[in-house]
C-alpha positions, 0 to 999 in steps of 0.5 A: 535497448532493454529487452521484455522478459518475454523478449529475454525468454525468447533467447533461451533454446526451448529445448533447454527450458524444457530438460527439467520435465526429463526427471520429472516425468521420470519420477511420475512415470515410476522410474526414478527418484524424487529430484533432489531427494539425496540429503533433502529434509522432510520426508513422505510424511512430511509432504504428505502434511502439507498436501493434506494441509492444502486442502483444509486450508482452502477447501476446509475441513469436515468439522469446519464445514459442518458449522452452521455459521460457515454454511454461507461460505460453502454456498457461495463456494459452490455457486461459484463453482456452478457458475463457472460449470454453466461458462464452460458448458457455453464456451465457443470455439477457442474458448474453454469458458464463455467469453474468455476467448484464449491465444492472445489475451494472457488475462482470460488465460489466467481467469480460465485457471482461477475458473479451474480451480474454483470449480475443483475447489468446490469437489474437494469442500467437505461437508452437505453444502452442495451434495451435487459437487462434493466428491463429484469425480466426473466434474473433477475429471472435466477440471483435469481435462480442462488443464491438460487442454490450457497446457497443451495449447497454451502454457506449455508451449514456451515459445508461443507463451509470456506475451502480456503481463509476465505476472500472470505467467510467473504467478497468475496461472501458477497459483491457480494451477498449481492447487487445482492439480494438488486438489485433483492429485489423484484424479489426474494422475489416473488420467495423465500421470505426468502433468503435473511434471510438466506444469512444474518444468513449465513455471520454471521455464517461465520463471527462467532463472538459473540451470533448474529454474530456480528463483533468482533473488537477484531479479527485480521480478523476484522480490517482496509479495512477489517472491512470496507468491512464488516460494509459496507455489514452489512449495506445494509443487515441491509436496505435489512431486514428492520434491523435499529439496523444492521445498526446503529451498522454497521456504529458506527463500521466503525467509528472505522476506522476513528481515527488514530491509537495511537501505545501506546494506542491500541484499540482492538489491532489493528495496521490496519489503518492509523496513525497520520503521514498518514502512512496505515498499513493493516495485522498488519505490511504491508505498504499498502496504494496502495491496501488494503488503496485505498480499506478502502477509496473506502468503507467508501466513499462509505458508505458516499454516502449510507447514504446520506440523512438519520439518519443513520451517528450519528455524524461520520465524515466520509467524513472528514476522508476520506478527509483527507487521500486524501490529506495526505495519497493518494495525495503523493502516487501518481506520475502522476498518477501512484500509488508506488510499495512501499505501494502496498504489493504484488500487486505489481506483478499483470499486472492491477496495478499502473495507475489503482489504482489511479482511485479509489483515483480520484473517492473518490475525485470526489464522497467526492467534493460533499459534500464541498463547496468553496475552499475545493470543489475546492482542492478536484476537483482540484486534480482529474482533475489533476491526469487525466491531468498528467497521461500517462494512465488517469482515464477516466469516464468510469473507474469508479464503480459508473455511477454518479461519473463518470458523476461528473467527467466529469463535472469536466473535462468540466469545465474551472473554476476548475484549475489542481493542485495537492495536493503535494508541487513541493518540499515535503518531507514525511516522513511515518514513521509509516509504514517505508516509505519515499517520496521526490518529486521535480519538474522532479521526486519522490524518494520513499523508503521501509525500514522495522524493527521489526514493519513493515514488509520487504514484502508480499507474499502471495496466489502466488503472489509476489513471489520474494519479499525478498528485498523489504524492505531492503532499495529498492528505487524506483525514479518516473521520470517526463514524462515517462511512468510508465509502461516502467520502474516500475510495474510488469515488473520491478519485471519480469525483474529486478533480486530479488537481485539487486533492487535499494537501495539494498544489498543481499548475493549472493545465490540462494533462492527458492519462497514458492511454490518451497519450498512446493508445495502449496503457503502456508507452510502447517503444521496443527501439527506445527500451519501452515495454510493457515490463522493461525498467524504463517504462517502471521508471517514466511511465507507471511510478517514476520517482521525484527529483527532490530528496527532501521529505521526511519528518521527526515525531516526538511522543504523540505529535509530529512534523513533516516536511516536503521540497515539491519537485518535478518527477523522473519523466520530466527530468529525463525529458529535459535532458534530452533522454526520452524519445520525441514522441513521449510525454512528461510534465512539469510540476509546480514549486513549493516548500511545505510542512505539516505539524500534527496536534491534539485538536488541528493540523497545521499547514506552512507552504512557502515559495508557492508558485510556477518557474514556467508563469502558469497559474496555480492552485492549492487546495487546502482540503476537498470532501465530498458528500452525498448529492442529498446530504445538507451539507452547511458551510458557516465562516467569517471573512478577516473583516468579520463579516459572514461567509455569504457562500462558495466563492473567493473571500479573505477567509478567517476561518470555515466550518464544514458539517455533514450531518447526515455522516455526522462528520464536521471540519474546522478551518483557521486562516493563521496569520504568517510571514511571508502571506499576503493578509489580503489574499482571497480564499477560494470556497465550492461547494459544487455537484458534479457526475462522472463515471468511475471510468475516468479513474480506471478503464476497466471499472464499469461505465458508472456514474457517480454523482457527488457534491464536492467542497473544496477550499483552497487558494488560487495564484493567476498565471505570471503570480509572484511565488507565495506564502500560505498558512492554515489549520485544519481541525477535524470533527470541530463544533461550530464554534470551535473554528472561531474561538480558534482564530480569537485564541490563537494557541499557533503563533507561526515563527516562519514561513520561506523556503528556507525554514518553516516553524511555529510554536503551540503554546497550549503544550510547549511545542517549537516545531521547525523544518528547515530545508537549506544549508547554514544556521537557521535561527527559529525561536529558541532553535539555531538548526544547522541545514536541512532538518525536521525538529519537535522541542517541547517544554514540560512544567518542570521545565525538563526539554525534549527534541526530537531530531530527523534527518529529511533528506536521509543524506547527512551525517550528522544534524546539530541544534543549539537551544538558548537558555541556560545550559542542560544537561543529558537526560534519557537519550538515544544512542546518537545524540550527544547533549552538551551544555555551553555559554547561553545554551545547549548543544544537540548533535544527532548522529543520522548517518544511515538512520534512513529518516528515523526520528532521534530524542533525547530530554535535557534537564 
């Protein structure tokens, strides 16, 4: 039986828990010393820095706040503030804010702390903003009593806290009480001296790690955007208890954080961080750059700020990282300042995401400028004013947490000399493997993909959120088009109106599934006997993000242009089911089979799909692309069918190709139906083009019961159930003129080489590309290519007649991958370390050393 944390909690004496706020009261009181002073580094005036650089984070300073273009931020501080006074003033009986009623919902716990502060923040603002709470000891007073009363009745009690989320009581009510008493430092310790203490010995009674509650580095809890939320608490509370050796160890903590994760050299067994490729993985398998990373960033630049001006850093380059992720992590994320669903986890089904997110990307870049000079400080600028220029809903001063970034950017935006650039090429391609993630960007538009295996994660679902999830990982794609607004064709309403089985990029046996509340009545399975909690690894593991059973996704880049391949699998759940694991009561479900690979161009992006169909004789469905629209916009679709007759409209038709326009988004797609091996000519391609209403709660129980009304073009292709498996072959050519589909199909730049679930290939005869995916054992022979086993390559041929390969290992298992190329024998140019370059009879041999390269792409040219 795996217990809860609370569960876990629950073992340890409350006592014991609680023989930390001995020496803490000890100090507060005045009766002895600081905990951990002996050899702490530091110092009062130290810790005095950091206090004081609390408080101008986040409440600003009086220059700051005396600007006129940050008045906006001070006034919807204050509202909040009043709003929030207005709530308690209306509370009931076992409430401290109306309609946050406390004693068994942690969530409402958590708001009363974040309401708490908000209120204290708006006292401590300098500046004329809002006379009647700026330095306003009496409202101070009622925030104090306010934490007084959720301590003493609520947080600290360990034996009647920890039910729900264990996050809120590890981070959630810490972050928000621990500022507040910084904010309210001199105002509480006049009225209860030892509170602070005691809400110290609390958080490391929950935290419940190690003889003086320390963080343990070796919980699954205490990793990535997590430790840093909580190294970043400990910090402050180390400033608020005169505490030097709280902080030191607080800050060599969240160093922990900074080196890139080495998959085959595991420190603490933690996966949760960003990796060597930029790739961010949070809950050990979860794509999560656009959340949980964006909070990881926000945190360390923030402990950066902080720290400014003390002792405190000891040599760890905070700023640098996190310059770094900026620019390798965050920037190719970020699609005119939309952040993608594809690294968003279940995020993607909140109504605030998407703009939103990159105002934290832009901050840190404002707030980690400062701290550069020349070209660097530049890029770093650059790029905020960039995103803000570009957006359709710009990250605006006011957006910001702290009033002096905010004033930073202003400056920013006023000043002429600091050009708008991003820190993306117009022509990218990034490959984050490590988190099974592609991006290709060109001038006009971004084609991202999510793909999943037995490291990464198919989706997350969790605390009711995200509620359809299954295919998101399945090779769903999502193509980011210049100009329009983002809202209107991805976000949560993408989610709402598209049907769960027909993402873009997907295939899906046709069956109705049921989300995990419907399954269970609550949003977790809950099976304490069986080792199923709301927190316990089996529910991570088969409920909120299991992972795929198949190994194989990956893909090699090569300049500009790349490949991705990927095996679909069933997940986790399903395997486990079968095999007689889970419980009789839990339910799993069976995914269909393909074989799939992406190539990545200038103009389109090519699609390969073998060996489609179901193991079980279910009908199937892929879907080649779905967008949706306003209900109003006069959306066109034009096409030919094989027999070059007009598309007469939606329905099913042999498809040569298909024009998608959007005039009112000024947005336009190409699609080419490519003759391959394997395909049936005669196969019929399904058109829609319907209007459907459905509210934003289907995606997310929490969401308000919203309708949303969207016209939803879907193409795909249908198999009726007992079908024979498949071959499938198509182009997708973002913001196409009208004849560009047509002109394509005459042409033919792509002539596909193969198509079966052994090896897919094509080559692009415009630039000289071969492009191959392999995926069984044994000597696959694909034009000019012999690959040995499982492999993606990119061989391209200059006009001097100079070859470049590029070279990855998809399923991150093998030792080495071998490719002969006919012609005559080359000889080694530039390489990378790895590949050995060897001319023999008829040809030359490539051997790449992929041994613990997790994925990475090897080149190397052969002239």
């Amino acid at each position: 039986m795996q217990l809860s944390r609370r569960a876990l909690l629950a073992t340890v004496p409350g006592a014991a828990l609680l023989a930390a706020a001995g020496p803490l009261r000890a100090w507060a009181d005045g009766t002895g010393g600081a905990p951990g002073a002996a050899g702490a580094a530091g110092g009062a005036a130290d810790r005095a820095t950091v206090l004081a650089n609390t408080v101008a984070v986040f409440a600003g300073t009086a220059e700051s706040n005396a600007r006129a273009d940050i008045a906006g931020k001070l006034t919807a501080m204050a509202a909040t503030a009043r709003t929030r006074l207005a709530a308690m003033d209306a509370a009931g009986s076992g409430e401290l804010f109306s309609g946050l009623p406390l004693g068994t919902d942690d969530a409402h716990l958590t708001s009363s702390y974040q309401y708490l502060y908000e209120i204290v923040l708006a006292t401590r603002a300098p500046g004329a903003a809002a006379p009647d709470l700026s330095g306003n000891t009496g409202v101070q007073q009622r925030v104090a009593d306010g934490l007084a009363a959720l301590y003493d009745g609520y947080f600290g009690d360990q034996a009647a806290g920890y039910y729900g989320n264990w996050f809120n009581w590890e981070i959630g009510m810490p972050q928000y009480a621990t500022k507040a008493l910084i904010l309210l430092k001199d105002t509480a310790a006049v009225q209860r001296p030892g509170l602070a203490a005691d809400y110290v010995a609390a958080m490391d009674g929950y935290l419940r790690n190690g003889k003086d509650g320390d963080v343990d580095l070796d919980s699954r809890f205490h990793t990535g955007a997590n430790l840093a939320d909580i190294t970043t608490d400990r910090i402050l509370q180390g400033a608020l208890l005169d505490d030097d050796a709280r902080i030191t160890k607080a800050v060599s903590d969240q160093s922990t954080v900074l080196a890139a994760i080495d998959p085959y050299a595991l420190r603490h067994g933690v996966t949760d961080g960003f990796y060597a490729d930029g790739s961010f993985v949070q809950h050990g398998s979860v794509a999560y750059t656009g959340s949980y990373g964006t909070g990881l960033l926000t945190r360390v630049v923030q402990t950066v700020k902080l720290l400014d001006g003390t002792g405190y850093p000891a040599g760890a380059d905070l700023a640098g990282a996190a310059r770094g992720w900026v620019a390798g992590s965050f920037a190719p994320l970020l699609f005119e300042g939309w952040m993608m669903e594809a690294v968003k986890g279940r995020a993607v089904s909140r109504t605030t995401t998407g703009y939103a997110d990159a105002a934290t990307v832009v901050e840190s870049a404002v707030d980690l400028a400062e701290y550069y000079t020349g070209d660097e400080a530049r890029a770093l600028a650059g790029f905020a004013k960039y995103v803000h220029t570009v957006s359709r809903s710009a990250p605006s001063p006011t957006s910001f947490t702290s009033p002096v970034s905010a004033a930073r950017f202003a400056d920013i935006l006023a000043d002429a000399s600091v050009p708008a650039a991003d820190l993306n090429a117009p022509a990218q391609h990034s490959a984050f493997n490590a988190m099974d993630r592609t991006v290709h960007r060109r001038p006009g538009w971004t084609f991202t993909l999510a793909r999943s295996s037995t490291r990464i994660s198919g989706y997350e679902y969790m605390s009711g959120e995200n509620l359809t999830p299954w295919f998101q990982g399945a090779g769903a794609h999502y193509l980011y088009l210049s100009g329009q607004d983002q809202t209107q064709a991805f976000g949560v309403d993408h989610f709402t109106a598209v049907s769960p089985y027909a993402l873009g990029g997907t295939t899906a046996p046709v069956e109705e599934r049921e989300t995990v509340p419907e399954l269970y009545g609550t949003a977790w399975y809950d099976n304490p006997a069986a080792g199923f909690t709301s927190s316990s690894d089996a529910q991570n593991a088969y409920v909120y993000f299991p992972l795929s059973t198949g190994a194989h996704s990956g893909g090699a880049r090569l300049g500009t242009y790349g490949t991705a391949a990927l095996v679909l699998s069933d997940d986790a759940a399903w395997a486990a089911e079968q095999a007689g694991l889970l419980p009789a009561d839990f339910t799993a479900y069976r995914n269909a089979q393909a074989v799939k690979s992406w190539y990545m161009f200038d103009d389109e992006i090519a699609v390969l799909a073998a060996g489609v169909g179901d193991a079980a004789g279910r009908a199937v469905t892929t879907t080649f692309d779905t967008r949706i629209a306003a209900a109003a916009d006069p959306v066109a679709l034009t096409g030919r069918l094989r027999d070059g007759s007009p598309l007469a409209g939606p329905g099913t038709a042999p498809l040569a190709w298909l024009h998608y326009a959007d005039p009112a988004q000024g947005v336009a797609v190409g699609y080419v139906l490519l003759d391959s091996p394997g395909a049936d000519p005669r196969a019929r391609h399904r058109v829609t083009l319907e209007t459907v209403t459905r509210s934003r709660r289907l995606v997310r129980t929490s969401n308000p019961d919203t309708a949303v009304t969207k016209q939803v073009f879907s193409l795909g292709h249908d198999q009726p159930a007992g079908a024979a498996h498949t071959a499938l072959a198509y182009a997708i050519l973002p913001q196409a003129a009208p004849d560009a589909p047509a002109a394509h199909h005459r042409d033919r730049p792509l002539t596909v080489l193969a198509n079966s679930p052994s090896a897919q290939a094509l080559r692009h005869e415009r630039l000289g590309i071969t492009a191959v995916n392999t995926f069984t054992p044994g000597i696959h022979r694909v034009g000019p290519l012999e690959v040995d086993g499982p492999a993606c390559v990119l061989l391209r041929e200059h006009r001097d007649g100079t070859l470049e390969v590029a070279v990855s290992d998809p399923t991150t298992g093998r030792d080495t991958v071998g490719l002969s190329v006919h012609g005559r024998p080359r000889r080694a140019g530039a390489a990378d370390a790895g590949m050995t370059v060897t001319p023999v009879p008829g040809g030359t041999r490539v051997q790449a050393a992929t041994r613990h390269t997790y994925g990475a792409t090897l080149t190397a040219t052969l002239r």
